[in-house]
C-alpha positions in Angstrom: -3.6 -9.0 -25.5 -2.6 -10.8 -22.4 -3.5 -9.4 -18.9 -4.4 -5.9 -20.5 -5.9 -3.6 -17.5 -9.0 -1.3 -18.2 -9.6 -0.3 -15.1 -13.5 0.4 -13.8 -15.4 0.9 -10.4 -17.0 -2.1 -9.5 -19.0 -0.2 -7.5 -20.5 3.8 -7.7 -19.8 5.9 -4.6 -23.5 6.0 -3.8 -23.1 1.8 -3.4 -21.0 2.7 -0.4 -23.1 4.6 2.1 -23.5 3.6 5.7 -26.7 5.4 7.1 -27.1 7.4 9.7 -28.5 5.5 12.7 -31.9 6.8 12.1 -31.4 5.6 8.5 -31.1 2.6 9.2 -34.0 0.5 8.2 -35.1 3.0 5.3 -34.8 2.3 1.9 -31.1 2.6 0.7 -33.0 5.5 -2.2 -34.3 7.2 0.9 -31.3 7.4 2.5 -29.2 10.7 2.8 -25.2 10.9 2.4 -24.0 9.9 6.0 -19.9 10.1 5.2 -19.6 12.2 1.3 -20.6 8.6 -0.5 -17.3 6.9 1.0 -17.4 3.8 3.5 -16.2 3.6 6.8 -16.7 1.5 9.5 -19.7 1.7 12.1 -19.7 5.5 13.4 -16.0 5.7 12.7 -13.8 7.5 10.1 -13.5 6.2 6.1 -11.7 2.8 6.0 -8.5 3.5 4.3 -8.5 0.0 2.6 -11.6 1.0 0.8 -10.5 4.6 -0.4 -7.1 2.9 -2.0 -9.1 0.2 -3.6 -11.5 2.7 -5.0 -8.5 5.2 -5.9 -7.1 2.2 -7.4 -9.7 1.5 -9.5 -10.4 4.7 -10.4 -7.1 5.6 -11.6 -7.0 2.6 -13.8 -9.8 3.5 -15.7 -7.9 7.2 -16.4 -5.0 4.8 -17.5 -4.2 3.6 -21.4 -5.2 -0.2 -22.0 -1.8 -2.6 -20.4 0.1 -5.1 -22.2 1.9 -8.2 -20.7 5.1 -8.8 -22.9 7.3 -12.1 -22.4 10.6 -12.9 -23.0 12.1 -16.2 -23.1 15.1 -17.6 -23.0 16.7 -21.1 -23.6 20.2 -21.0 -22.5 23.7 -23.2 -23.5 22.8 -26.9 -22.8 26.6 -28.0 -23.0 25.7 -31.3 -24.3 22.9 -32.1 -27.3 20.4 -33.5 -24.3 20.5 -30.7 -22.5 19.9 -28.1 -26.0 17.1 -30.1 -26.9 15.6 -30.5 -23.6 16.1 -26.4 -23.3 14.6 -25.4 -26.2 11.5 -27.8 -26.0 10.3 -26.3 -22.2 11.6 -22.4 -24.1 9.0 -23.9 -27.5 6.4 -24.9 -24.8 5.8 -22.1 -23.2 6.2 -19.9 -26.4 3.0 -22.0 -27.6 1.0 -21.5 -24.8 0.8 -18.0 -24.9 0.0 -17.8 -28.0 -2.7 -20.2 -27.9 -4.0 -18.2 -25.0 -4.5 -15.4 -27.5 -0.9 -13.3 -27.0 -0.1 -11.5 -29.8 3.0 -12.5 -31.9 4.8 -8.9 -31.3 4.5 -9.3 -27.5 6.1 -12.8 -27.6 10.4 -12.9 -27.7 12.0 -16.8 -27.5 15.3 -16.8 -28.3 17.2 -20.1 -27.8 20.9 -20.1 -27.0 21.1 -16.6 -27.7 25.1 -14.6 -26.8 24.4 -12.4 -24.6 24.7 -9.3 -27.0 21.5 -10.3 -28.8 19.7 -10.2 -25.2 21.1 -6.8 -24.8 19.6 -5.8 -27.6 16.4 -7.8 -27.0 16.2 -5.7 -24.0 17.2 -2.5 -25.0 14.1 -2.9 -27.7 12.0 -3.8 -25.1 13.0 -0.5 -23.2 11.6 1.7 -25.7 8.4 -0.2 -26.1 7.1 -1.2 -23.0 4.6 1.4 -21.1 5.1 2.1 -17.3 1.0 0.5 -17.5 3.0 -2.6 -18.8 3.5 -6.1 -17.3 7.4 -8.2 -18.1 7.4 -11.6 -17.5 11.0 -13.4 -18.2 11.6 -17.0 -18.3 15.3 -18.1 -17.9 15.9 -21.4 -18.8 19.0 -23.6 -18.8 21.9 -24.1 -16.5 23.6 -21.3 -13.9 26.2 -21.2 -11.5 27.4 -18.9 -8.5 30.6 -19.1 -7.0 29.2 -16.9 -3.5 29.4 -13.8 -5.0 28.4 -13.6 -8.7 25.2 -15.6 -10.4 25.8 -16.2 -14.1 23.1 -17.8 -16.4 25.1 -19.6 -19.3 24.7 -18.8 -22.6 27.2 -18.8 -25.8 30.5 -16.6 -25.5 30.8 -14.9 -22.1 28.0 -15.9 -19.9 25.3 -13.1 -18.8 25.5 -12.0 -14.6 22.7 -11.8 -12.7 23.6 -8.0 -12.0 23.6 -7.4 -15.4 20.6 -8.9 -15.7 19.2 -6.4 -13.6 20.6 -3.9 -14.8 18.4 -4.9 -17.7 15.8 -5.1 -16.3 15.4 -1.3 -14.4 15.4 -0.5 -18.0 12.5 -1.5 -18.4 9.6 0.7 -17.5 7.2 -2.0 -17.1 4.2 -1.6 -14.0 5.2 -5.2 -12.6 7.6 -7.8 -13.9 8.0 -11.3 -13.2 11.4 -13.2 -13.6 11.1 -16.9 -13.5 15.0 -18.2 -13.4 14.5 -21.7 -13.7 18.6 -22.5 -13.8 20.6 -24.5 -11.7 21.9 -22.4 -8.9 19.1 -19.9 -9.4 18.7 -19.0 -5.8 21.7 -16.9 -6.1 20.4 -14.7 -8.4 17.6 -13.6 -5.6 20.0 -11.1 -4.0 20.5 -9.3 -7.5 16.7 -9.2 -8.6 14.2 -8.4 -6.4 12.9 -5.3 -6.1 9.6 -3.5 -5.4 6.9 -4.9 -7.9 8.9 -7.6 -9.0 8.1 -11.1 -8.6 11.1 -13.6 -8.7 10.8 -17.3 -9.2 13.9 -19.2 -8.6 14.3 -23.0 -9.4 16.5 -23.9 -6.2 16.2 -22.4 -2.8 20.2 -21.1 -2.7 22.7 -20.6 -5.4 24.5 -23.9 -3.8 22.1 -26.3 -5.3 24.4 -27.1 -8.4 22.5 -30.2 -10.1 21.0 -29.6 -13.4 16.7 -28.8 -12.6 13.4 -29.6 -14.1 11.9 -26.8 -12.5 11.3 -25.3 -15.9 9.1 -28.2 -17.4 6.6 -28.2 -14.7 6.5 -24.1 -15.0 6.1 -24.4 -19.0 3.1 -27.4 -18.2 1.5 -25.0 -15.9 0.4 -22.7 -18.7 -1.5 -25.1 -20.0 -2.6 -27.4 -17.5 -6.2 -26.2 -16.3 -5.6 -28.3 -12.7 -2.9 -25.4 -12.5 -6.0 -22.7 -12.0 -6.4 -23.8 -8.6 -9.6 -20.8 -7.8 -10.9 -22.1 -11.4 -11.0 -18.6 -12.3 -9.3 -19.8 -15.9 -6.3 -17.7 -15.0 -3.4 -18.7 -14.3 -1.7 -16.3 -11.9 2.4 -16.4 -10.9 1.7 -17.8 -7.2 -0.7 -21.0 -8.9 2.1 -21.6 -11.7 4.7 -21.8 -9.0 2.9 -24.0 -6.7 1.8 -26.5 -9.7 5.5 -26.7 -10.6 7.0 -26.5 -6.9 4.6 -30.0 -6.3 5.2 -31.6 -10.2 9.3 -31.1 -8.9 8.9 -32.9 -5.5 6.3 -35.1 -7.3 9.1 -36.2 -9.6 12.0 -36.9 -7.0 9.4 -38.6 -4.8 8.3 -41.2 -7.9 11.9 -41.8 -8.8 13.2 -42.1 -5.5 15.7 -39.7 -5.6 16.6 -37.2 -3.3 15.4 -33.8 -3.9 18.5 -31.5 -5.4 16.3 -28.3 -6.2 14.1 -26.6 -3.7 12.0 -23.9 -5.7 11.1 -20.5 -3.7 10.1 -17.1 -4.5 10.2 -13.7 -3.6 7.6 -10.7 -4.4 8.2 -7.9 -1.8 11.4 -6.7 -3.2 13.3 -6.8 0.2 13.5 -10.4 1.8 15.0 -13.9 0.9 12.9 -16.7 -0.8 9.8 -18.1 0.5 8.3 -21.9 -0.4 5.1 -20.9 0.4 3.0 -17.8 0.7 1.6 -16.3 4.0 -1.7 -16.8 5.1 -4.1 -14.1 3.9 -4.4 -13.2 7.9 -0.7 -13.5 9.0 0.3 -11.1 11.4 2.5 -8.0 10.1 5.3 -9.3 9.9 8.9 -9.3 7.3 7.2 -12.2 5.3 3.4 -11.2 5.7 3.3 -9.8 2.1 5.2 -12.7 0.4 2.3 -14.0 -2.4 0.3 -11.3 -2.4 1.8 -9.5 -6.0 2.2 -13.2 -7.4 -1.1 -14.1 -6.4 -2.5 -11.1 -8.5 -0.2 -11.2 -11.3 -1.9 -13.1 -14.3 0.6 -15.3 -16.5 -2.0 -17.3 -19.1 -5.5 -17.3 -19.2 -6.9 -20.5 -20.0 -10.3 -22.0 -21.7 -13.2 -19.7 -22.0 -11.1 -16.5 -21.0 -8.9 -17.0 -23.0 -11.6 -16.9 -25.9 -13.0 -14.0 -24.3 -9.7 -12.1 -24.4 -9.7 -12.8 -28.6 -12.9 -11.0 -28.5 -13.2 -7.7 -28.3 -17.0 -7.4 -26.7 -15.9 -9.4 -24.3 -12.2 -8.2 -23.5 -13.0 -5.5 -21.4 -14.8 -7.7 -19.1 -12.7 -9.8 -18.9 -10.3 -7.1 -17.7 -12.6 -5.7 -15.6 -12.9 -9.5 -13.9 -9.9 -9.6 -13.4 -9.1 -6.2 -11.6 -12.3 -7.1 -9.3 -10.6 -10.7 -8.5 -7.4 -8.8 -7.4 -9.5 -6.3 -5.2 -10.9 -9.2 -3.6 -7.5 -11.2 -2.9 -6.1 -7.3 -1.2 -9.1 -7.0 0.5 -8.6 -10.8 2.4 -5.5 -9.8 3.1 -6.1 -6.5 5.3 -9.2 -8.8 6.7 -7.7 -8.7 10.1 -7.2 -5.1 10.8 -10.5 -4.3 9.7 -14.1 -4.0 11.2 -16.1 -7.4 10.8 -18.7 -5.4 9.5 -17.0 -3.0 7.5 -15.3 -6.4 5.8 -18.2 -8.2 5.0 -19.9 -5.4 3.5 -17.3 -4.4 1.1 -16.5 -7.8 0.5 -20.3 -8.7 -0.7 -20.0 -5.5 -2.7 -17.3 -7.4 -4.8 -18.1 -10.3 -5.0 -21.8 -9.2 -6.3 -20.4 -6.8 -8.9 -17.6 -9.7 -10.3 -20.7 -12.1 -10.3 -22.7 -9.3 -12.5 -19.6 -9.1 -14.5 -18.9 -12.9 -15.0 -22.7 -13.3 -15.9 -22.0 -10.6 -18.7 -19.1 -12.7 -20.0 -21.1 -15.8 -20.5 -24.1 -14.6 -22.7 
């Protein structure tokens, strides 16, 4: 099942001792508990980044297996180009998941649906999701906002981005990802975001009115392995936005047109939309965290992980992978208001155990 979490310590408590000065040079067996087994920076306290990375871990091990479910929707086209074009980007993605190894019950496409059945869709959803869960939603079509109301259009009264929402808190999903690839989609922003939720929107304000193509560079991006820009074969939210923010400016560039869609996205629940991510060692400021839950949040696997996730020997691994990849990207992240030292060793301590792991997932 996609982006399932089984949690495990990548490392034991004993791999994080820092010896005693007088330890120092002895053999890491011979050594004695300097800090209780927990690591901390050169004669100082416990660094708190390490505790929550190993609470984190920990806790997801205690935690029932995760599922990622997806929903997507094609909305009203208006005109037969605009239906069929929908529904083929809506068909796309719906086979990429499942060749990535998604099971059929985790998988909703509805095309042109009224907005009752998406109530329903939803209200389903909110008694089978698990609060271990992952949402992604795909909106694709055409919107509109008029300053104070985003509306995605679908047959009979069109659905609001409020209600959308609304919708969505229903949902007790872990982390959800909302991908509104409409036309005037940047007014929907102010209605969606929220703590743990990722939103993707096609244009940078709900003032960009022109039909997008936003949606059929998204859709390629599950299935494009130049997409997988760390060639981890995952695709995570952050590389599928950036392969389709480029494919869109790509495309007005080669027709020379001028750009009517400017994609951005927001993941910290309480700011505007970005284009781009900050720098793993931006200073603390509003926009310092923008990419960080994309960057972590797994859409599609591709090639040999998605094999591996059909497998059941391997699946864990695969998980556990995973989980070690995401400990690594926090970990960059908090580089600059940690100890060099303290960094570097609990970075190699990652990066050796996810190299142990990987080897296991290629016998």
């Amino acid at each position: 099942m996609m982006a399932r979490l089984v949690g495990r310590t990548p490392w034991s408590a004993r791999d994080a001792l820092v010896p005693r000065p007088e330890q120092r040079y002895r053999h890491p067996a011979q050594r004695e508990q300097a800090d209780g087994g927990v690591g901390r920076g050169p004669g100082g306290p416990p660094h708190n980044l390490f505790l929550r990375l190993l609470a984190m871990l920990f806790l997801a091990a205690l935690a029932a297996p995760a599922a990622t479910f997806y929903v997507t929707i094609s909305g009203l086209g208006g005109e037969p180009d605009y239906d069929q074009r929908f529904k083929m980007w809506a068909l796309d993605i719906d086979s990429s998941l499942k060749k990535a190894g998604t099971p059929d019950p985790d998988i909703v496409t509805l095309i042109a649906p009224p907005r009752e059945q998406i109530r329903t869709r939803f209200a389903s959803l909110a008694s089978t999701v698990k609060p271990t869960d992952n949402l992604v939603v795909v909106l694709i079509g055409h919107g509109t906002f008029d300053g104070v109301d985003y509306k995605f259009n679908v047959p009979g009264p069109d659905l609001t981005g409020a209600e959308l929402a609304t919708l969505l808190d229903r949902i007790p999903s872990a982390r959800q990802l909302v991908v509104v690839t409409t036309s005037s989609s940047g007014g929907s922003i102010e209605f969606l975001r929220k703590p743990n939720r990722i939103v993707i929107a096609a244009t940078r304000t709900g003032s960009e009115k022109n039909a997008t193509i936003f949606a059929r560079y998204w859709a390629e991006a599950l299935r494009e392995p130049s997409a997988d820009v760390d060639k981890n074969e995952s695709v995570s939210a952050l590389e599928a936005f950036r392969y389709a923010q480029r494919k869109t400016k790509e495309f007005f560039d080669t027709q020379k047109r001028l750009a009517t869609e400017h994609s951005v996205f927001e993941d910290t629940g309480k700011g505007a939309g970005v284009a781009a991510a900050a720098a793993p060692d931006a200073a603390a400021d509003g926009n310092a965290a923008e990419g960080r839950l994309a960057a972590s949040f797994t859409v599609v696997r591709l090639g040999a992980n998605a094999a591996a996730s059909k497998d059941p020997a391997k699946k864990a691994l695969l998980e556990k992978k995973e989980e070690l990849e995401q400990a690594i990207d926090q970990l960059k992240y908090e580089k600059a208001s940690m100890n060099a030292e303290d960094y570097k060793k609990q970075l190699t301590r990652l990066l050796l155990e996810l190299a142990r792991t990987q080897e296991e997932i290629d016998k």
